[in-house]
C-alpha positions as CSV (number, residue, x, y, z in Angstrom):
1,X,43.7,104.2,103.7
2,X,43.8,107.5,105.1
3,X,43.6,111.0,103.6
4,X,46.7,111.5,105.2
5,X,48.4,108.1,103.5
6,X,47.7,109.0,100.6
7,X,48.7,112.5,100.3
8,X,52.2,111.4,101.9
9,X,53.1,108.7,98.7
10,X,54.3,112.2,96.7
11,X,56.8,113.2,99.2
12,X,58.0,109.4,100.1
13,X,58.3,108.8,95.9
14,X,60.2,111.9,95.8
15,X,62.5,111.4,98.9
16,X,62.9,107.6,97.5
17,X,64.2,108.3,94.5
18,X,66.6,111.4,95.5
19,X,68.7,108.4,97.0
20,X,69.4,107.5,93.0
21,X,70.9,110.5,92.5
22,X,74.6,109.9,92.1
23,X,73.7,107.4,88.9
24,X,72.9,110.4,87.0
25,X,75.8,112.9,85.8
26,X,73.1,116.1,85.3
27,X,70.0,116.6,86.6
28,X,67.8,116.5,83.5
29,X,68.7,112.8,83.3
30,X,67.9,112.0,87.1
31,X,64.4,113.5,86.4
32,X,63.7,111.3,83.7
33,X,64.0,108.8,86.5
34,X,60.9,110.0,87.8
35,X,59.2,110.5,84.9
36,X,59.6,107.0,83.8
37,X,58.6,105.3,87.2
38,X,55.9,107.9,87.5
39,X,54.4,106.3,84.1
40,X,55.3,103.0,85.7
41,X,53.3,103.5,88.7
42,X,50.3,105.0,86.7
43,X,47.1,103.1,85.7
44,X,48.2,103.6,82.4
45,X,46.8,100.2,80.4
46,X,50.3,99.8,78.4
47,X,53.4,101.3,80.0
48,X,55.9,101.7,77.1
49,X,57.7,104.4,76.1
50,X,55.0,106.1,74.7
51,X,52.6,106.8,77.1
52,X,54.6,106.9,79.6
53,X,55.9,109.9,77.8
54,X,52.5,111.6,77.3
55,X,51.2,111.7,80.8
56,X,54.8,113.7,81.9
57,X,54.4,115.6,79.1
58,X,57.9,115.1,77.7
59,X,58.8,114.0,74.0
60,X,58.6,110.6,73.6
61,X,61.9,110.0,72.0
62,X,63.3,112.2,75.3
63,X,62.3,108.7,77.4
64,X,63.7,106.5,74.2
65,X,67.3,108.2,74.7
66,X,67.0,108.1,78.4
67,X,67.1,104.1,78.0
68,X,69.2,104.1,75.0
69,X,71.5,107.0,75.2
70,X,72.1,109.0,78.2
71,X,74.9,109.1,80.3
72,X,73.8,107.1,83.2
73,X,75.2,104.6,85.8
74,X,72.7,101.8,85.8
75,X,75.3,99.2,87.6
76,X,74.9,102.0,90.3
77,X,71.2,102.1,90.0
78,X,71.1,98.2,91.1
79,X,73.9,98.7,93.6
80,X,72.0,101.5,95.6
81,X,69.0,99.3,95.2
82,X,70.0,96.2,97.0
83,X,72.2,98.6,99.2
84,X,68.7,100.1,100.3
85,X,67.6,96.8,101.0
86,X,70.0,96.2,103.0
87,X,70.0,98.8,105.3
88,X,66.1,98.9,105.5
89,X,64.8,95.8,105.0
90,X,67.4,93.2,106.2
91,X,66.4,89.8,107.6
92,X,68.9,87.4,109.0
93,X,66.4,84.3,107.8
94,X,65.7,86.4,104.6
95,X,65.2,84.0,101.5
96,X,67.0,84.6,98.5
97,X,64.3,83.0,95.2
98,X,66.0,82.7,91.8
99,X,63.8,82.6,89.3
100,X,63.1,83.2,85.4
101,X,61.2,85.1,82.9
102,X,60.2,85.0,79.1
103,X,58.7,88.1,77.3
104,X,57.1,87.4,74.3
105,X,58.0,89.5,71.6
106,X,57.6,89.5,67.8
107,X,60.3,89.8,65.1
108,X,64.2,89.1,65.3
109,X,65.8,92.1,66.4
110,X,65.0,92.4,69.7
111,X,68.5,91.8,71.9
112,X,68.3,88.6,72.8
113,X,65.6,87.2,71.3
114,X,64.5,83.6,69.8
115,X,62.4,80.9,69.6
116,X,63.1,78.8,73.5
117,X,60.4,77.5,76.2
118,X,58.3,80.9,77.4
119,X,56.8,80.4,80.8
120,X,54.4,83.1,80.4
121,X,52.8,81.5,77.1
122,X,53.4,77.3,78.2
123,X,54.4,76.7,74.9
124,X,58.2,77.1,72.6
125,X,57.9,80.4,71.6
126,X,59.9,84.0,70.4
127,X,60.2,85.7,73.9
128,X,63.3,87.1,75.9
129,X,64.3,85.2,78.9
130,X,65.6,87.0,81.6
131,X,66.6,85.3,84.6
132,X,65.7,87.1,88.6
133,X,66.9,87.3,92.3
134,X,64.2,88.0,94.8
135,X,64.5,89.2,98.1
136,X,62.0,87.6,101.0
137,X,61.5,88.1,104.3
138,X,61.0,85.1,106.4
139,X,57.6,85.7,107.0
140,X,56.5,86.5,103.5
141,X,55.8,89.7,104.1
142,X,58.2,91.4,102.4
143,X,59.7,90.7,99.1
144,X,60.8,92.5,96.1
145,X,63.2,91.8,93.1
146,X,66.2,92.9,93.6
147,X,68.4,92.0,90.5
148,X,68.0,91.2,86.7
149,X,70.2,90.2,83.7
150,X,69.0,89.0,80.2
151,X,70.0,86.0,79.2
152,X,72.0,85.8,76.1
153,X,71.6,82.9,73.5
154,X,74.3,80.8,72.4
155,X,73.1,82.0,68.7
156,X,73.6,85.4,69.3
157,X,76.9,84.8,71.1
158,X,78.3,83.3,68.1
159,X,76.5,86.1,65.6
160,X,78.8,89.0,65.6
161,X,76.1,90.7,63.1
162,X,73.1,90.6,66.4
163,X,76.1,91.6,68.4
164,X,76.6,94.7,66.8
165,X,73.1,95.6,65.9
166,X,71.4,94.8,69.1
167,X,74.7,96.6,70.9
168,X,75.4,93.6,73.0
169,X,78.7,94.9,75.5
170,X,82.0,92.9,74.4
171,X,81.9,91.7,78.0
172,X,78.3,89.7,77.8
173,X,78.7,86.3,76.4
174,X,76.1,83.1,77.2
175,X,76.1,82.0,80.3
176,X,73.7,78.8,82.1
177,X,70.9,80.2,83.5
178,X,72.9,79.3,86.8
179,X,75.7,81.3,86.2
180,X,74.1,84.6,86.3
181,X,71.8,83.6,88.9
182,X,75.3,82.7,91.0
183,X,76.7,86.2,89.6
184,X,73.3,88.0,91.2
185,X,73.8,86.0,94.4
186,X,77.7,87.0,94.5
187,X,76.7,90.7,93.6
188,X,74.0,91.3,96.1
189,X,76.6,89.9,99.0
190,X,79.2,92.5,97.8
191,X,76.5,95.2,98.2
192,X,75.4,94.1,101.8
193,X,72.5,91.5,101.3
194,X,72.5,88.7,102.7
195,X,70.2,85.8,102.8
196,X,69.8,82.4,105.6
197,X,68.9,80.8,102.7
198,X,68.0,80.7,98.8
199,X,65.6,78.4,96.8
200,X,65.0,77.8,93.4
201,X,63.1,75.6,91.0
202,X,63.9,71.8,89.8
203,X,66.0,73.3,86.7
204,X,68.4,74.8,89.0
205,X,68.6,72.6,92.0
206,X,69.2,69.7,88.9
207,X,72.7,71.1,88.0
208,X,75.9,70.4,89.7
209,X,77.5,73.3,89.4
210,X,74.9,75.6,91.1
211,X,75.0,73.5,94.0
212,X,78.6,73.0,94.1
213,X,78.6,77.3,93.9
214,X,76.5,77.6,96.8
215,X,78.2,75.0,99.2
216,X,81.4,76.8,98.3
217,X,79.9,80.3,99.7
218,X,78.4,78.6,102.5
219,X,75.3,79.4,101.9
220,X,72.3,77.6,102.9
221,X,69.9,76.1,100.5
222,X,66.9,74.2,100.0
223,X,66.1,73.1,96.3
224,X,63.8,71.3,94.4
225,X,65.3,68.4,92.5
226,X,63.8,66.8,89.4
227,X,62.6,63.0,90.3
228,X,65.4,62.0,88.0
229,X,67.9,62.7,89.9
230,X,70.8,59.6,90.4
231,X,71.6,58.7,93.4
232,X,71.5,57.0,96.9
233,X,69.7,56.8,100.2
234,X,73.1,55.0,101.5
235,X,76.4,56.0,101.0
236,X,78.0,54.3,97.8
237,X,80.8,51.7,97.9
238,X,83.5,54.1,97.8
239,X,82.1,54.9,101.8
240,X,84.1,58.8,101.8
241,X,82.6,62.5,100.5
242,X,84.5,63.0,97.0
243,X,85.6,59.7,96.3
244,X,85.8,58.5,93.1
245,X,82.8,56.0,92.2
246,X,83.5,53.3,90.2
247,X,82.3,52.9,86.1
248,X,79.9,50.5,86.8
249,X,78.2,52.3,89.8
250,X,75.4,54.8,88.8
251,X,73.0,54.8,91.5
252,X,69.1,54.6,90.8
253,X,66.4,57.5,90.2
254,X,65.3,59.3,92.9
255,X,61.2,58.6,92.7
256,X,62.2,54.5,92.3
257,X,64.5,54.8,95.5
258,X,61.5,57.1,97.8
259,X,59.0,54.5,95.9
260,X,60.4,51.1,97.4
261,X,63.2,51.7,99.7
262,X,62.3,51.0,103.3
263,X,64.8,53.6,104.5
264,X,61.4,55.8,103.1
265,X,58.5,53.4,103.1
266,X,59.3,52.8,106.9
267,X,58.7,56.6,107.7
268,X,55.6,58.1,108.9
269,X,54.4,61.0,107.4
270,X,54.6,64.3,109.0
271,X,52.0,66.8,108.2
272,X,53.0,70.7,107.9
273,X,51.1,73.5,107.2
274,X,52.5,75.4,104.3
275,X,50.1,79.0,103.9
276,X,46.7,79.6,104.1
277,X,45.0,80.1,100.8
278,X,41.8,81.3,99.5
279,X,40.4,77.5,99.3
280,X,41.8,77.0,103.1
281,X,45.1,76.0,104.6
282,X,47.5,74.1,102.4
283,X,48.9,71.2,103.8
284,X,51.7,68.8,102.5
285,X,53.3,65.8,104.1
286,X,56.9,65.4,104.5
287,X,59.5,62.3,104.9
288,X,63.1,62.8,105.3
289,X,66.3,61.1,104.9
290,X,69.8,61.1,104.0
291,X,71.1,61.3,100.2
292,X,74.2,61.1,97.9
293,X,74.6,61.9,94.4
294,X,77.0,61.6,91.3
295,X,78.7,65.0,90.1
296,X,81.2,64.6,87.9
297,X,82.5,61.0,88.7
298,X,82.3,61.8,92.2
299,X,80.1,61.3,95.5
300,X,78.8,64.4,96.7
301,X,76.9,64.5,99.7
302,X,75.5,64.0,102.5
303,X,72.1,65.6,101.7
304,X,69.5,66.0,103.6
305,X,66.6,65.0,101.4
306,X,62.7,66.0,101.4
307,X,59.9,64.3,100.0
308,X,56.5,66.4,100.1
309,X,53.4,65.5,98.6
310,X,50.1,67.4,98.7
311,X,47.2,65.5,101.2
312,X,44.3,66.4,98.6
313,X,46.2,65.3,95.8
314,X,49.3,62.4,96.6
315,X,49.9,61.6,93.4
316,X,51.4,65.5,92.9
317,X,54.7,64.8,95.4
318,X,58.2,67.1,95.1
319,X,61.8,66.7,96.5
320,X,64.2,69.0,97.7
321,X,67.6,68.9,98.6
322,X,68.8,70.8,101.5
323,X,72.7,71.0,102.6
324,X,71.6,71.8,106.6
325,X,71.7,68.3,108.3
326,X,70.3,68.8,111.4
327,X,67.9,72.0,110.2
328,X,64.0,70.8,111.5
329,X,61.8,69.7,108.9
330,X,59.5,72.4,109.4
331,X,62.9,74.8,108.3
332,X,63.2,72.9,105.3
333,X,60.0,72.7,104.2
334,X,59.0,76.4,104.9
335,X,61.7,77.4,103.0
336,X,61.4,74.5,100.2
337,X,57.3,76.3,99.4
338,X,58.6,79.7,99.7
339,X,59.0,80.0,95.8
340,X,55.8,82.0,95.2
341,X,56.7,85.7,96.2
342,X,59.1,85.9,93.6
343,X,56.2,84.6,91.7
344,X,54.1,87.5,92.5
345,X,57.0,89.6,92.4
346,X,57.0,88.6,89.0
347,X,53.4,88.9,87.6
348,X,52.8,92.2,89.6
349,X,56.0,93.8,87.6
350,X,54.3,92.3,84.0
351,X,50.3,93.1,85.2
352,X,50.6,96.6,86.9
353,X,54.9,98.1,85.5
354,X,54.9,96.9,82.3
355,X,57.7,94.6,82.8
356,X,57.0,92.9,79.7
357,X,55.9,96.2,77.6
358,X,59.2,97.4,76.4
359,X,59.4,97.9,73.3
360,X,63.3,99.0,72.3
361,X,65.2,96.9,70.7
362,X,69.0,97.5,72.3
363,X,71.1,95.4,75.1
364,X,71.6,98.1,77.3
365,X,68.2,99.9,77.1
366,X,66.3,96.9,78.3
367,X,68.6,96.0,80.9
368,X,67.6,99.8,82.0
369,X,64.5,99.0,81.6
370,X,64.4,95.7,84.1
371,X,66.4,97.5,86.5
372,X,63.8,100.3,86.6
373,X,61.1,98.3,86.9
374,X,62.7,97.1,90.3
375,X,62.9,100.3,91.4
376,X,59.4,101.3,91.5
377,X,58.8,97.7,92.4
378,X,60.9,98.2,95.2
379,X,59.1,101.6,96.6
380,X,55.3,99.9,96.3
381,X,56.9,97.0,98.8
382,X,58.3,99.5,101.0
383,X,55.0,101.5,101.2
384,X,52.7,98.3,101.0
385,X,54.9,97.2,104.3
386,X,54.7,100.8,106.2
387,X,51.4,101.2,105.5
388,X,50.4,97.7,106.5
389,X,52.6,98.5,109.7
390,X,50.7,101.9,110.6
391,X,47.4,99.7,110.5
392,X,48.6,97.3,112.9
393,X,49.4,99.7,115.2
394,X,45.8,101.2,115.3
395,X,44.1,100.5,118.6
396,X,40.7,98.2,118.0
397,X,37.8,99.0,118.6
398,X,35.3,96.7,120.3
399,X,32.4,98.4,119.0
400,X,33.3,97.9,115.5
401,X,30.9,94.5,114.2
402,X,32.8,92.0,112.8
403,X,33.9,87.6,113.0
404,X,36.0,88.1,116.1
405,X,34.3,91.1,118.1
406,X,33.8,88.7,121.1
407,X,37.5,87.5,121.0
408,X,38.5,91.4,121.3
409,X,36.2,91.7,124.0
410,X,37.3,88.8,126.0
411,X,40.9,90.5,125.0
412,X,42.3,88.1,122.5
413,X,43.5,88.6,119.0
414,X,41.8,85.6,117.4
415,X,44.1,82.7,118.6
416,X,44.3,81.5,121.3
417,X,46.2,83.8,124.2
418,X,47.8,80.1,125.6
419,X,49.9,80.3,122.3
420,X,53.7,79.9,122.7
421,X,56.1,83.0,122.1
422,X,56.5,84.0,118.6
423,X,53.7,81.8,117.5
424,X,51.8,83.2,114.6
425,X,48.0,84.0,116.1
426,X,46.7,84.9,112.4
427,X,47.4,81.1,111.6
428,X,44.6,80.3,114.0
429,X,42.0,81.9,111.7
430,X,41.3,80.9,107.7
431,X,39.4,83.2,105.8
432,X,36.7,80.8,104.2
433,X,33.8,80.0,104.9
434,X,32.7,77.2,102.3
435,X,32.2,73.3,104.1
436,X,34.7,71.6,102.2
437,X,37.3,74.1,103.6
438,X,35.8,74.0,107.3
439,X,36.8,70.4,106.6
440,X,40.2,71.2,106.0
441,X,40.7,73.2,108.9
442,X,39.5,70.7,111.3
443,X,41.8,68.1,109.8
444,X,44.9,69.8,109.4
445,X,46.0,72.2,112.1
446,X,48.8,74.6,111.2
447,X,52.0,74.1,111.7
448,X,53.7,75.7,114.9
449,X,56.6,77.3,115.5
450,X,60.2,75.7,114.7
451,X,63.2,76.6,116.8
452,X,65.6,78.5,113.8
453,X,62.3,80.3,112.9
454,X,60.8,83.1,114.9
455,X,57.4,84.2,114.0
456,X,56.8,82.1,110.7
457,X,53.7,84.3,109.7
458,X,52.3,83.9,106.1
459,X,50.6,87.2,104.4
460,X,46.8,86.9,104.3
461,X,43.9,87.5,102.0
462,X,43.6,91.3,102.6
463,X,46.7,92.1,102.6
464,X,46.7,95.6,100.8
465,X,49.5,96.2,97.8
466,X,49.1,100.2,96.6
467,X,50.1,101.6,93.6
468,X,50.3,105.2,93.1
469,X,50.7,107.6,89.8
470,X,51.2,111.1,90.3
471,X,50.8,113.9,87.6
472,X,50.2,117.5,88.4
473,X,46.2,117.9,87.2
474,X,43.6,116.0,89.4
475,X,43.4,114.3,92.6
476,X,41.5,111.4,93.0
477,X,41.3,107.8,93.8
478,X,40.6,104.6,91.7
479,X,40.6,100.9,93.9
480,X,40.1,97.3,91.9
481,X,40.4,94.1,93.1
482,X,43.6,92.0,91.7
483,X,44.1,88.5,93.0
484,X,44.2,88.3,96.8
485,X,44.6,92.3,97.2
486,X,43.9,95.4,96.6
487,X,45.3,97.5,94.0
488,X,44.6,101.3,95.3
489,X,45.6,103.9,92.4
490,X,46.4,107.4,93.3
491,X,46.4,110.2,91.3
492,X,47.7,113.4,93.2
């Protein structure tokens, strides 16, 4: 980074959140805003309330009412959010990832908390569960969360006592997980998003009724299906979409129909590249074929149905149900592995907001405090993509040492210059040097374009994330390494 970069991340935080403006009635309550993502975007090692109120040098029980008790529009905060994102960021191929959460947390009086399955701890545990829509370019190279709702237990929907105390609306009742991820996907549509396709886990892509949702809004999918799935790889004897199947029909699982039907056994496999990771490129194999289901005494289908299994490791194999007949294989598949940004989305809010630190206790002020947290989320992707941009755009230098020096020279870019138009060149390059990898790379080729997907690039290894705090004392600049990038704080 420049000096320059990093002396304009004030000014762009300040001009980024101006556009929040109309969700706040005075203007002691819009600067809260800032306070509270300044805190967020600090290197502060817990960012709750607390803190976060120390380093802007307010009260902390100033920051506690802000969440709790102020005046403020926070259904207009998300809609100018994904409103932004629509204007600034839009992709026609852009992926829409639904995902969940759990937040640990101890005691009882927490909204919304119980003992359920936490994904953060792999075990039953007390936690909050909150359930997310993430918004992904088709490259990868762009993604941030975009909506958030907690998820209300059935036992605190039937407690008016937890109702009252944890000032749950009247409105907010339980809902499947797959409601409120259909209410995001509705919501961010009204507000301008839109996606070519959405994804989501086995839990999801398992129930009826989230499919049925999405075929009825005609939008494009490709989910993972849990192995138990019912079903066939023909269509069943009543021979029509919708018919009524009879009693004694039920259709066998869908890991004994991939295991031993010739319809699957008689198929070749096709190799794919998925990404490149630190290890080398990851590669999965792929079969295809047609598929009907039961839903609710009823044939539903055709399906276009994936099987994928890992080269290194074919016992670990994966199947996804797509809607999009005649999409290529490569489509399906890119989208079917594009889970992990909301993934990162997700443990870069927990490691480096405080996603997870909140510590009040009411409905509304931790569904502020979610919906924050995609805010400043939202203006670290926007920087991490312009600054990322800028370097691009930088002329190299052929006296500058480095791996590919004599490709620059010879006036390549690392690939090689016969590759067809929008063809990712950075795919031709794995940054790894270890044997077994060199192995890998000679065996497994990536994947080339596909005709519904221009430029299918996937981020690599040094891609920079930045993360900047700003309070009005000291200047300086702290870096650390975190996972596969680097986390640059800036105190200005």
């Amino acid at each position: 980074m420049t000096v320059d970069q990093i002396r304009s991340l004030g000014p762009a935080l300040s001009q980024y959140l101006d556009e929040f403006a109309d969700c706040f009635k005075v203007p002691e309550t819009r600067l809260h805003l800032k306070d509270y993502v300044r805190g967020q975007l600090s290197d502060l090692p817990r960012k709750s309330v607390e803190p976060m109120a120390r380093l802007a040098d307010v009260p902390p029980r100033t920051l506690q009412e802000f969440l709790s008790l102020s005046d403020w529009d926070h259904d207009l905060l998300r809609k100018t959010l994904q409103r932004i994102v629509a204007r600034d960021d839009g992709d026609e191929q852009a992926i829409g990832i639904v995902d969940e959460s759990g937040h640990p947390k101890k005691g009882s009086k927490t909204a919304c908390v119980q003992r359920q399955y936490c994904g953060t701890t792999g075990k039953i545990d007390n936690c909050v569960m909150t359930v997310h829509l993430a918004y992904v370019s088709w490259d990868n190279a762009f993604r941030a969360l975009i909506d958030g709702d907690l998820f209300l237990p059935e036992s605190w929907d039937a407690s008016p006592r937890k109702r009252q105390s944890a000032q749950v609306p009247a409105g907010v009742h339980y809902r499947p997980k797959y409601d409120i991820a259909l209410e995001q996907l509705r919501r961010a549509a009204a507000n301008g998003v839109r996606f070519g396709w959405v994804t989501a886990d086995e839990w999801y892509g398992g129930k009826g009724p989230f499919v049925t949702a999405l075929e009825q809004m005609n939008q494009k999918f490709v989910l993972e299906v849990p192995r138990n799935l019912l079903g066939w790889l023909r269509p069943p004897p009543t021979g029509s979409r919708g018919g009524v199947l009879p009693k004694d029909e039920q259709g066998s699982t869908l890991e004994n129909l991939c295991r031993h039907s010739r319809r699957i056994t008689g198929q070749k496999w096709k190799r794919l590249h998925v990404k490149n990771t630190q290890k080398g490129p990851m590669v999965w194999e792929v079969k295809s074929a047609s598929w009907w289901t039961e839903r609710e005494g009823h044939v539903a289908g055709p399906y276009r149905l994936l099987i994928a299994r890992d080269v290194l490791d074919r016992s670990d194999t994966k199947y996804f149900l797509s809607g999009e007949l005649d999409a290529d294989v490569a489509v399906l598949a890119h989208v079917a592995f594009s889970r992990w940004p909301v993934e990162r989305c997700l443990e870069d809010q927990k490691s480096e907001l405080g996603l997870s630190h909140f510590e009040c206790r009411k409905y509304p002020a931790v569904l502020r405090h979610l919906l924050i947290t995609q805010v400043s989320q939202l203006f670290l992707a926007r920087q991490c993509q312009r600054l990322r941009g800028e370097k691009r755009r930088q002329p190299a230098r052929d006296d500058v040492p480095g791996p590919h020096r004599h490709v620059r020279l010879a006036g390549g870019t690392g690939a090689s210059s016969t590759a067809p138009p929008g063809h990712d060149r950075t795919h031709g390059t794995i940054d790894s040097g270890d044997a077994k990898s060199q192995r890998r790379r000679d065996a497994f080729p990536c994947q080339g374009p596909t005709p519904q997907a221009a430029r299918p690039r996937h981020p690599g290894r040094e891609a920079p994330i930045l993360y900047s705090a700003l309070s009005r004392s000291r200047c300086s600049v702290n870096s650390f390494p975190h996972d596969d990038y680097r986390i640059v704080i800036i105190l200005s």
